[in-house]
ZAMARGU-4260 file (C-alpha; in steps of 0.2 Angstrom, whole numbers, plus 5000, padded with zeros to 4 digits):
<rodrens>
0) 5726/4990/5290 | 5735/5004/5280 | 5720/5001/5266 | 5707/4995/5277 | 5708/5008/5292
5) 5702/5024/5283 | 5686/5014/5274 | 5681/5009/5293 | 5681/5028/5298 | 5675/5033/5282
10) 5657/5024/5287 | 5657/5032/5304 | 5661/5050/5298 | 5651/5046/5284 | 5634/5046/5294
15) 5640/5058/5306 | 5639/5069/5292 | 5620/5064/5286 | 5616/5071/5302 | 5627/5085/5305
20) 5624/5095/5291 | 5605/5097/5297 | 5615/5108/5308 | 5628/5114/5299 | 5632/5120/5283
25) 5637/5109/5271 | 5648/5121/5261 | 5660/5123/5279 | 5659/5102/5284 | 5662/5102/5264
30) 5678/5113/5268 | 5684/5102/5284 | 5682/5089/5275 | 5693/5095/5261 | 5704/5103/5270
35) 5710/5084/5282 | 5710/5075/5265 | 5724/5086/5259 | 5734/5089/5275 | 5731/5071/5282
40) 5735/5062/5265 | 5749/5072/5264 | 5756/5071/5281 | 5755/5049/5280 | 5769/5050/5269
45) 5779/5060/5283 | 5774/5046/5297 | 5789/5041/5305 | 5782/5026/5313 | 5769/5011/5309
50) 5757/5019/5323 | 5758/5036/5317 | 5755/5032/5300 | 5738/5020/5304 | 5733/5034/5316
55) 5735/5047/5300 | 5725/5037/5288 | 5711/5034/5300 | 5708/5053/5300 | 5712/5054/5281
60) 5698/5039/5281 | 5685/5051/5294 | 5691/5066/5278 | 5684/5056/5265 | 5670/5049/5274
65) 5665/5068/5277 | 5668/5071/5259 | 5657/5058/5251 | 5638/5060/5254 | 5642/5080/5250
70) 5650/5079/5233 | 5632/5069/5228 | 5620/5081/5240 | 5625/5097/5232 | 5622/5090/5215
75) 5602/5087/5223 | 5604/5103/5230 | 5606/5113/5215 | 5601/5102/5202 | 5585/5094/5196
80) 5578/5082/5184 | 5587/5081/5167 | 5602/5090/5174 | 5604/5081/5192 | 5604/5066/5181
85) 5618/5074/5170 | 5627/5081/5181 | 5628/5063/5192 | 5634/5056/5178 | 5647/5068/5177
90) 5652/5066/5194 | 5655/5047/5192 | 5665/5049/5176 | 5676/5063/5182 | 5681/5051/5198
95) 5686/5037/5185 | 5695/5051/5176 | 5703/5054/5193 | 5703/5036/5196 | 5717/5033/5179
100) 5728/5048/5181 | 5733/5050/5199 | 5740/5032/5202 | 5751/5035/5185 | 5757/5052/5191
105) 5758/5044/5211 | 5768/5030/5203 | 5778/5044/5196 | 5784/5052/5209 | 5785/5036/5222
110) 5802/5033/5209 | 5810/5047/5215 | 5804/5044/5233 | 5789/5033/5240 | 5784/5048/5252
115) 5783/5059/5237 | 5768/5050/5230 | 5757/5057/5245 | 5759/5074/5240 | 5744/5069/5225
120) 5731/5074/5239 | 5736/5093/5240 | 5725/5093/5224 | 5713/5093/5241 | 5717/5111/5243
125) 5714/5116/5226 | 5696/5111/5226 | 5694/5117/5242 | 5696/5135/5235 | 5685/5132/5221
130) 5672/5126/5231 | 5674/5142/5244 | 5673/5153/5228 | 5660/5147/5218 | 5649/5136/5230
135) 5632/5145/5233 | 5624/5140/5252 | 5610/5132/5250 | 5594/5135/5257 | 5591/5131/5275
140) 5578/5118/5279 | 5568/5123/5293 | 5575/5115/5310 | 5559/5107/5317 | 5558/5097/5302
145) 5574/5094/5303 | 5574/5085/5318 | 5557/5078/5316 | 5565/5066/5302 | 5582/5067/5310
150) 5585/5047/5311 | 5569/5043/5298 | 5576/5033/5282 | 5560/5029/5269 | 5562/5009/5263
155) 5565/5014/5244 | 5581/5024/5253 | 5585/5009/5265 | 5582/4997/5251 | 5598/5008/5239
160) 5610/5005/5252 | 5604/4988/5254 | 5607/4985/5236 | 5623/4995/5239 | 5631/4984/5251
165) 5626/4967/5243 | 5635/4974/5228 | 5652/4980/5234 | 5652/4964/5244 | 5652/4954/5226
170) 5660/4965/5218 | 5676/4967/5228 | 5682/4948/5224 | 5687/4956/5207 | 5699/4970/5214
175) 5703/4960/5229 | 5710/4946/5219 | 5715/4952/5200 | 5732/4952/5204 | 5734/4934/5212
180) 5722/4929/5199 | 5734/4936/5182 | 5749/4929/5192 | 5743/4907/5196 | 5733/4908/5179
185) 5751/4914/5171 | 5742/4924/5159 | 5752/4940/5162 | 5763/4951/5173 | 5756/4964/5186
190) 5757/4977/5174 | 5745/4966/5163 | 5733/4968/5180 | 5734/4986/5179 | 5729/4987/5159
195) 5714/4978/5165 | 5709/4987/5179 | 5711/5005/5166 | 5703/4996/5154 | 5687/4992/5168
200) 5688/5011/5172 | 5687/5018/5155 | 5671/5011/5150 | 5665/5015/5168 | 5671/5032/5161
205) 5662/5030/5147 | 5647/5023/5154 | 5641/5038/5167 | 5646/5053/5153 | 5629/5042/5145
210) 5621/5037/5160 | 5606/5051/5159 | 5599/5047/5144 | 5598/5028/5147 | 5592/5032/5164
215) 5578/5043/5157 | 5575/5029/5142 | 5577/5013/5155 | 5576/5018/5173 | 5574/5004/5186
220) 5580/4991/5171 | 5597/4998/5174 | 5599/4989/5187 | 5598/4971/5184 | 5605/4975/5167
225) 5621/4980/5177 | 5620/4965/5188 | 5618/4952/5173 | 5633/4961/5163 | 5644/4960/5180
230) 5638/4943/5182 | 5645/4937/5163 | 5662/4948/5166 | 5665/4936/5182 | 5658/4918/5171
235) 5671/4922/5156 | 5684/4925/5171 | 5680/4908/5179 | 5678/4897/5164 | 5692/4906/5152
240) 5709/4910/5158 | 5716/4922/5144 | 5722/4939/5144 | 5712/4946/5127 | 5695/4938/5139
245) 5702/4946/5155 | 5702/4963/5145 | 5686/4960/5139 | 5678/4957/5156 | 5686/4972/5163
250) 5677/4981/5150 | 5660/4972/5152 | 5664/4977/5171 | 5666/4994/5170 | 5650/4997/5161
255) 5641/4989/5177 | 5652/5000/5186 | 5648/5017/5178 | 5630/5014/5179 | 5624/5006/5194
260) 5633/5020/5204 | 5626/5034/5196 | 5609/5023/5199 | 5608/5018/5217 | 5613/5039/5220
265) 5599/5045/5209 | 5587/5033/5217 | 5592/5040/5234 | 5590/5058/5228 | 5572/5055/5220
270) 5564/5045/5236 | 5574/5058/5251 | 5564/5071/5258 | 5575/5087/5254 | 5581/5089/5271
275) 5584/5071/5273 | 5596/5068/5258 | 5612/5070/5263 | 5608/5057/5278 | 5601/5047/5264
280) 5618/5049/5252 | 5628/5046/5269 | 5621/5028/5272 | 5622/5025/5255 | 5641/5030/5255
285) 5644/5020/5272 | 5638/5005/5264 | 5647/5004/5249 | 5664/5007/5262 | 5654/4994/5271
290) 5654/4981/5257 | 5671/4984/5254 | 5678/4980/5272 | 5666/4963/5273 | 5670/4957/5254
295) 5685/4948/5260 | 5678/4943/5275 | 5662/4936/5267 | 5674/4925/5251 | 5686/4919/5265
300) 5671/4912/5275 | 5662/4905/5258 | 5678/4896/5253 | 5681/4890/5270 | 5660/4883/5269
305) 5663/4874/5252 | 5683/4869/5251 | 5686/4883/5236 | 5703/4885/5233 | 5703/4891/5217
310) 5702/4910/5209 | 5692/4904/5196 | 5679/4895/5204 | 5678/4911/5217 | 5671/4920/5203
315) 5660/4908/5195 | 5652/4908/5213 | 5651/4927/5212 | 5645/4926/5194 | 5632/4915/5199
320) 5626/4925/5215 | 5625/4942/5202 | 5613/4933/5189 | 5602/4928/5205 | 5602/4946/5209
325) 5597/4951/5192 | 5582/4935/5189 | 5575/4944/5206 | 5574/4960/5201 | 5568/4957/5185
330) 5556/4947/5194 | 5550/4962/5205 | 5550/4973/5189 | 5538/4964/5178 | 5528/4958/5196
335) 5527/4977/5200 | 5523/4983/5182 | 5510/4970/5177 | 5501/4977/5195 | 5503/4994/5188
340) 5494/4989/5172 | 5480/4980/5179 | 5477/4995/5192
</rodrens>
């Protein structure tokens, strides 16, 4: 519950913001937001009971959730072509950034004292400042527009967060299960699990500093690209044990993972009306913390339906499920381009 809690109210607040901010400015719920990320996240590691520390991280979870769709909607506000593309990309590489170096310095000072490694999120307050200072407010959209297309999502949007939630869902048996997975294959200690899981973030690092020239060079190809790469990491895990291929499959991983974010955002972007984007980015983000909360749900079920006991064959199952994906989008490409031609 302490993990799960705050992705449940991160979807909720997550959509509550797509629609506020037709309201509201986004610079201020940006601020809130910011602002209960640092003191809640902080304030958990003060909780002197089980309830008050599940009642902490459910705001801390409703914090993030208002945070999200805004970090991506004001790169669409103040970005376009060429540089929205960049600058995505440059979003999703600095969160893996973040990704590597806050659990090494929360690691750090949990040794001194577990409560201690809460105080990480007062970086909170930091980007709140830099986001009061150097934030211009956007323009606002006009209200009867607004609420005109208040609750109206276009299919190619829809279709994103769609995507987005099928994805997390597979995805998730990785993370979810690295670490049982290193320990009944005995090939390595827990510490070996976290070399891997760097490893996976460092070419997802990598991988969205270049994402906008292979999106202007591949676009919609990207995606089952990243599927059918994901779809191999997961095959080697199932049919080879070994700590060099575990590495390797972290690495083919994070390349998935540092392009089909970046992706399904620009996608959203390019097909939202301009005062219907950050509703957009909100279902999008709410379906990734979506995917994340049914992942575990969805593999406990399937192992249940066909008597998998086994890590292993859990990821050739997923692998097999990814590469589906991938045929059928290839599928649609070539179907949609060959009409395009002919047309």
């Amino acid at each position: 519950m302490v993990l799960s809690l705050p992705a449940f109210t991160s979807i909720i607040f997550s959509l509550l913001t797509g629609f506020a901010a037709r309201w509201i400015p986004k610079k201020w719920l940006l601020a809130v937001g910011l602002l209960g990320y640092s003191v809640f996240g902080i304030f958990t590691g003060n909780a002197g009971s089980m309830s008050g520390l599940l009642i902490l991280r459910a705001l801390f979870g409703a914090s993030t959730g208002i945070i999200s769709p805004l970090a991506s909607d004001l790169i669409a506000d103040f970005y376009q072509g060429t540089e929205r593309t960049a600058m995505i990309g440059y979003s999703n590489s600095t969160a893996n950034i973040a990704g590597i170096l806050f659990p090494l310095l929360a690691s750090q000072l949990a040794m001194i004292h577990w409560r201690y490694a809460f105080f990480t999120y007062s970086i909170g307050l930091l980007v709140l400042v830099l986001a009061l200072a150097f934030i211009p407010r956007p323009a606002r959209v006009n209200l009867a527009i607004r609420v005109k297309r208040s609750v109206v999502f276009p299919w190619s949007v829809s279709r994103q967060a769609v995507i987005m939630l099928l994805f997390m869902i597979l995805f998730y048996a990785l993370p979810t299960n690295l670490s049982m997975y290193v320990e009944t294959e005995n090939i390595g200690s827990p510490s070996a699990a976290a070399l891997a899981v760097s490893a996976s973030t460092f070419s997802a690092t990598i991988f969205s500093l270049w994402f906008s020239s292979l999106y202007h060079r591949f676009r919609d190809w990207l995606l089952p690209f990243s599927l059918a790469v994901l779809g191999l990491s997961f095959i080697t895990l199932g049919i080879l044990p070994d700590m060099t291929v575990l590495l390797v499959s972290e690495l083919a991983a994070g390349i998935a993972l540092g392009l089909i974010f970046p992706f399904l955002t620009t996608k959203v972007m390019e097909h939202s009306p301009a005062e219907s984007t950050t509703t957009g980015l909100a279902l999008l983000s709410s379906m990734m913390g979506l995917g994340m909360f049914i992942s575990p749900f969805f593999f406990t079920l399937i192992n249940s339906l066909l008597n998998v006991s086994l890590i292993r064959t859990q990821f050739w199952l997923t692998a097999q499920f990814l590469g589906f994906g991938a045929l059928m989008l290839s599928a649609w490409l070539l179907g949609r381009n060959a009409i395009a031609e002919n047309t």
